[in-house]
C-alpha positions as CSV (number, residue, x, y, z in Angstrom):
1,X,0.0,0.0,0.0
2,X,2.9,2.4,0.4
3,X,4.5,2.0,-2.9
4,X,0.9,2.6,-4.6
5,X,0.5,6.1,-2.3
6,X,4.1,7.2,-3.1
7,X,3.1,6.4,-6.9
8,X,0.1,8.8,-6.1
9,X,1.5,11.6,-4.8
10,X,4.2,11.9,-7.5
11,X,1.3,11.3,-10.0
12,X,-0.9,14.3,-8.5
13,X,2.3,16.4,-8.1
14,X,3.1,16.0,-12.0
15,X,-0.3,16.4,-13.0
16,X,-0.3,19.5,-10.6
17,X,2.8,20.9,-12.4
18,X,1.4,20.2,-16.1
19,X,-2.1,22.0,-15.5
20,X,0.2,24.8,-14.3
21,X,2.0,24.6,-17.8
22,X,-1.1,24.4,-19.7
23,X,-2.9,27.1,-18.6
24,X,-0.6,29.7,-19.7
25,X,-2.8,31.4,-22.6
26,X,0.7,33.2,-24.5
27,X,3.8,35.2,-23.6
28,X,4.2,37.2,-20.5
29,X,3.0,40.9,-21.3
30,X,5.6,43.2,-21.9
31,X,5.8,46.0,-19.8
32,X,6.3,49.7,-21.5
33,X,9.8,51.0,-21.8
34,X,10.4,54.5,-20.2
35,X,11.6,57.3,-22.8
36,X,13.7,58.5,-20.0
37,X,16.1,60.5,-22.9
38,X,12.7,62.3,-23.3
39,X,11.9,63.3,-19.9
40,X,15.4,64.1,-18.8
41,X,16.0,68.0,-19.0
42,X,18.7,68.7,-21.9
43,X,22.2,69.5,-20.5
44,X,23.2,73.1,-20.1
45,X,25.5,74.4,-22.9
46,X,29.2,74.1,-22.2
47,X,30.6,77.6,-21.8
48,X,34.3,78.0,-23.9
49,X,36.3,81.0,-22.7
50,X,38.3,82.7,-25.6
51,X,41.3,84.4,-23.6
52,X,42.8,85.8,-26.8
53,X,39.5,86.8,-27.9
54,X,38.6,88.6,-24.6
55,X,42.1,89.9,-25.1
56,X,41.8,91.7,-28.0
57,X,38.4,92.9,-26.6
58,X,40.2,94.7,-24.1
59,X,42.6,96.2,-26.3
60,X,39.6,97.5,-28.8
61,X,38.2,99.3,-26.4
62,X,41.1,100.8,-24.9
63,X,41.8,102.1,-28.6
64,X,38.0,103.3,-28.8
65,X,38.7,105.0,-25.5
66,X,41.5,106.4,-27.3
67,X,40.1,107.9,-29.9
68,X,37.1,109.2,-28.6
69,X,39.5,111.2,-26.3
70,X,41.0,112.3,-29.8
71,X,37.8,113.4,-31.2
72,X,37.6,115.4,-28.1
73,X,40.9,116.9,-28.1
74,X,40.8,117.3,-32.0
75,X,37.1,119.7,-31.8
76,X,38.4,121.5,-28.8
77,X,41.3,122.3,-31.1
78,X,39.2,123.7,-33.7
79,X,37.1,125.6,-31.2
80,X,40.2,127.4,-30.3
81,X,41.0,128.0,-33.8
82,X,37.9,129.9,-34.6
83,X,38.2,131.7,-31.7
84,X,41.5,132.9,-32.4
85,X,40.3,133.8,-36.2
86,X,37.3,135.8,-34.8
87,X,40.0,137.7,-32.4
88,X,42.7,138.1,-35.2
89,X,40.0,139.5,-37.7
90,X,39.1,142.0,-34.9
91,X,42.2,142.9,-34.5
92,X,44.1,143.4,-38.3
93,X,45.5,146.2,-37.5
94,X,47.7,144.7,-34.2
95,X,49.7,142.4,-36.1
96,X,53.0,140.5,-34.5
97,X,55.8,141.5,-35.4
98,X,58.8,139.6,-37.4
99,X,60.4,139.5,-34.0
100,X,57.6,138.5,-32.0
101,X,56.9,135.6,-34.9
102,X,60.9,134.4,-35.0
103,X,60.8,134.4,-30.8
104,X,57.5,132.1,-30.6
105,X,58.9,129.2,-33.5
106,X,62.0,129.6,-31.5
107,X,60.2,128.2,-28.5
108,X,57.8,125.9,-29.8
109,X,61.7,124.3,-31.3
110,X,63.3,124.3,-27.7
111,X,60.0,122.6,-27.0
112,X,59.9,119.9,-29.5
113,X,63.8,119.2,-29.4
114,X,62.8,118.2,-25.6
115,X,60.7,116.2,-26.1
116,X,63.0,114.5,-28.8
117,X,65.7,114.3,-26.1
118,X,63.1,113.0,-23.8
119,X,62.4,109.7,-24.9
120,X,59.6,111.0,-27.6
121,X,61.4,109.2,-30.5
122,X,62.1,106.2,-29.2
123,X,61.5,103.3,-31.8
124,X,60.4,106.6,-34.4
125,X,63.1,107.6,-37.5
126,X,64.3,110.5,-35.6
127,X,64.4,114.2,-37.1
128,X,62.7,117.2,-37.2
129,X,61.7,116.3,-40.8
130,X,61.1,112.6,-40.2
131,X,57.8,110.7,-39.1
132,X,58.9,110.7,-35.0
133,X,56.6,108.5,-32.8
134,X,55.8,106.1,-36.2
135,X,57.2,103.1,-34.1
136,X,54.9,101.2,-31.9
137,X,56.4,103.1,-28.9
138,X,56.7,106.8,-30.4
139,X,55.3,109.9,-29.2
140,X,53.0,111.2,-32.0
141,X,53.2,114.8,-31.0
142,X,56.1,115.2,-32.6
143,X,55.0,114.6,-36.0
144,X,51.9,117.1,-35.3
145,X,54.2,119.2,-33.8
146,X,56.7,119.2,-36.7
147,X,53.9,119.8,-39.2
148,X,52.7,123.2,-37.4
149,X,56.4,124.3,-37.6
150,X,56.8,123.7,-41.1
151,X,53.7,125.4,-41.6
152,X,55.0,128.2,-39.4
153,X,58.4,128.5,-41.4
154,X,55.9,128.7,-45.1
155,X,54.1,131.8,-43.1
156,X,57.3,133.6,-41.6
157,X,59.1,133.3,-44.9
158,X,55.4,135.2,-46.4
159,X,55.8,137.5,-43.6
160,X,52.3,136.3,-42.1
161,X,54.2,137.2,-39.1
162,X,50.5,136.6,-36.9
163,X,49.7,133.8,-38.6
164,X,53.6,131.9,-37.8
165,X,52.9,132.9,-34.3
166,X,49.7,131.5,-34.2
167,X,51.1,128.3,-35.6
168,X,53.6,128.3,-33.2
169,X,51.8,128.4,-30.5
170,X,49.5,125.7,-31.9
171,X,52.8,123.3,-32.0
172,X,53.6,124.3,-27.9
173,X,50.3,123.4,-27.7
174,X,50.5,120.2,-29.2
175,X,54.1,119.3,-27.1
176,X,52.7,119.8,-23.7
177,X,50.9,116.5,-23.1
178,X,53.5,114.4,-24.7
179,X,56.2,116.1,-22.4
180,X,53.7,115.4,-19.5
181,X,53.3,111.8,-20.3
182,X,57.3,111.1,-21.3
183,X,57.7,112.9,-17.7
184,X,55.2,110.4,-16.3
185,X,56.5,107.4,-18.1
186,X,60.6,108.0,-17.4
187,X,59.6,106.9,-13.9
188,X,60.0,103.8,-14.8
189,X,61.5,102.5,-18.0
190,X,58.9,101.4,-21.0
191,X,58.2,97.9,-20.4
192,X,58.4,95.0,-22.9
193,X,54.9,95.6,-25.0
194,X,54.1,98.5,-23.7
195,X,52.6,101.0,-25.9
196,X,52.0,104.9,-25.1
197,X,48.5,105.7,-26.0
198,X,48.1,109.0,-28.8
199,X,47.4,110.8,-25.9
200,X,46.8,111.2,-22.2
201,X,43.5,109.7,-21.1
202,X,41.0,110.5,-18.5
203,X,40.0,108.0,-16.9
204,X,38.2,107.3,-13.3
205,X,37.8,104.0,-11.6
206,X,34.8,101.9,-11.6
207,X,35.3,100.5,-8.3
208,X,37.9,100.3,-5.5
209,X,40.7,99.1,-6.9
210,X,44.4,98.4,-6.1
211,X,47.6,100.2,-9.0
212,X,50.2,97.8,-8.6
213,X,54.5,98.1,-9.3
214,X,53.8,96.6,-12.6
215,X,51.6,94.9,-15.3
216,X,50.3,91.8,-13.5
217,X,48.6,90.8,-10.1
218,X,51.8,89.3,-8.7
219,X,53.5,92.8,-8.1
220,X,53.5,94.9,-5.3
221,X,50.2,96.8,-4.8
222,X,51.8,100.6,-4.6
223,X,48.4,102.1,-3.4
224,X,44.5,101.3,-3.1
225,X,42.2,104.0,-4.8
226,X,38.4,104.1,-4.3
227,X,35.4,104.3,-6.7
228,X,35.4,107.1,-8.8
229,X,39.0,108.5,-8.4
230,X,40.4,110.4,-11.4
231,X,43.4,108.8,-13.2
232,X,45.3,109.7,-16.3
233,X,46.2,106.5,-18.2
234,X,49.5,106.9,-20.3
235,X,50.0,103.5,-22.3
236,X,49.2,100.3,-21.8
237,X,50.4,96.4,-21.6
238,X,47.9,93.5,-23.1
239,X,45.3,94.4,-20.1
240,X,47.0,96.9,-17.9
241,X,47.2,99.9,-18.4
242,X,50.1,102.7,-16.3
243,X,48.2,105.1,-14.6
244,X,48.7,108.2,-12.4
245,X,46.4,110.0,-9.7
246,X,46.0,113.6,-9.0
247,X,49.1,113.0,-6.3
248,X,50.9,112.0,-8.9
249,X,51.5,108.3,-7.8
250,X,52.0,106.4,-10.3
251,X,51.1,102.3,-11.3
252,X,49.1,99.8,-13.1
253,X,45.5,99.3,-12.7
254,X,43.7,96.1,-14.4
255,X,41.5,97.4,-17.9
256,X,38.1,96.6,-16.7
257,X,38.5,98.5,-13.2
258,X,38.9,101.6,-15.2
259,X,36.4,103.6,-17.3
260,X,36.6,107.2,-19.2
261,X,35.8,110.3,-16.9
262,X,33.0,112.2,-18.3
């Protein structure tokens, strides 16, 4: 009888097992696959930095900087020039004399040859007749300055006596802010790069701010200046530009830290 049971059991248990087979209808159901490259949010766009790029950003608008302080310069110029046409047609019958004429080119020569002798020339072809400040590092007054004296020499030898004074004095004029900026500069020798701006700038600071020994963030700071304090920029190096307060303390200051003063 226990043979015949065992025989049962296994015979239920394998029937068992076989209805369990049988009575699957097909394949299991397939479950849906999550688009999760849909849902996910896109990645933000890498940001590339182009130093050079920024670079010569910087440099562009120093120049613009530059110029606009040229257009300036260049109207207040002509302002002056009227004025001094209105007052000389006033006044025809008060003419300079030959000696008055010779003693004013004289001057605006003593004034020109110093700035020469000062450094002006430097990387220009030298000579009062010559393009001086052409080079990279050249003062460009002296070519404006030459040019007036020429002019000067055309109206002496005419014996517009007024009118070679008047150039004259236009050429003085035009060799006092490069003699103020070779002064400014000679405190320290022109750097490698460095290139003098066509004339003085006014600039103001945009922020506190620290002028350093030289054209980089690992020199010495020489002396912290606050928002808003006037500078006169003199040339630059690839972002830093040499600088001098009202005091007349002297430095670099980073580009962006510095703005034109209205």
């Amino acid at each position: 009888m226990r043979p015949t049971s065992l025989l049962g059991i296994l015979s239920l248990l394998c029937s068992g097992v076989c209805s369990a087979c049988g009575g699957r209808s097909g394949p299991p159901p397939v479950r849906p696959v999550r688009d999760t490259l849909a849902q996910r949010a896109p990645p933000p766009p890498a940001v590339v930095r182009d130093t050079a790029l920024e670079q010569r950003a910087d440099r562009l608008e120093l120049r613009l900087i530059e110029k606009e302080a040229q257009v300036d310069q260049l109207q207040a110029r002509l302002d002056d020039a009227r004025r001094e046409v209105v007052r000389a047609m006033a006044k025809l019958q008060s003419l300079a004399t030959r000696a008055e004429a010779a003693s004013g080119m004289a001057e605006a020569e003593i004034a020109l040859q110093a700035l020469r002798t000062g450094g002006g020339e430097r990387g220009g072809s030298g000579g009062s007749g010559g393009s001086g400040g052409s080079g990279a590092q050249g003062t460009p007054e002296i070519s404006q300055a030459t040019q007036l004296l020429q002019l000067a020499t055309a109206e002496f030898d005419k014996q517009n006596y007024a009118g070679a004074l008047y150039l004259a004095n236009q050429a003085k004029d035009v060799v006092a802010p490069g003699q103020e900026r070779v002064a400014s500069v000679a405190r320290g020798s022109l750097r490698q790069g460095e290139v003098l701006f066509a004339l003085p700038l006014r600039l103001q600071t945009a922020g506190r701010a620290n002028v350093r020994a030289g054209p980089g963030s690992g020199f010495q700071v020489m002396f912290t200046v606050d928002a808003g304090t006037p500078l006169t920029g003199y040339s630059y190096v690839e972002q830093w530009v040499r600088v001098a307060d009202e005091a007349g303390r002297s430095g670099w200051i980073y580009q962006s830290l510095i703005g034109r003063r209205p």
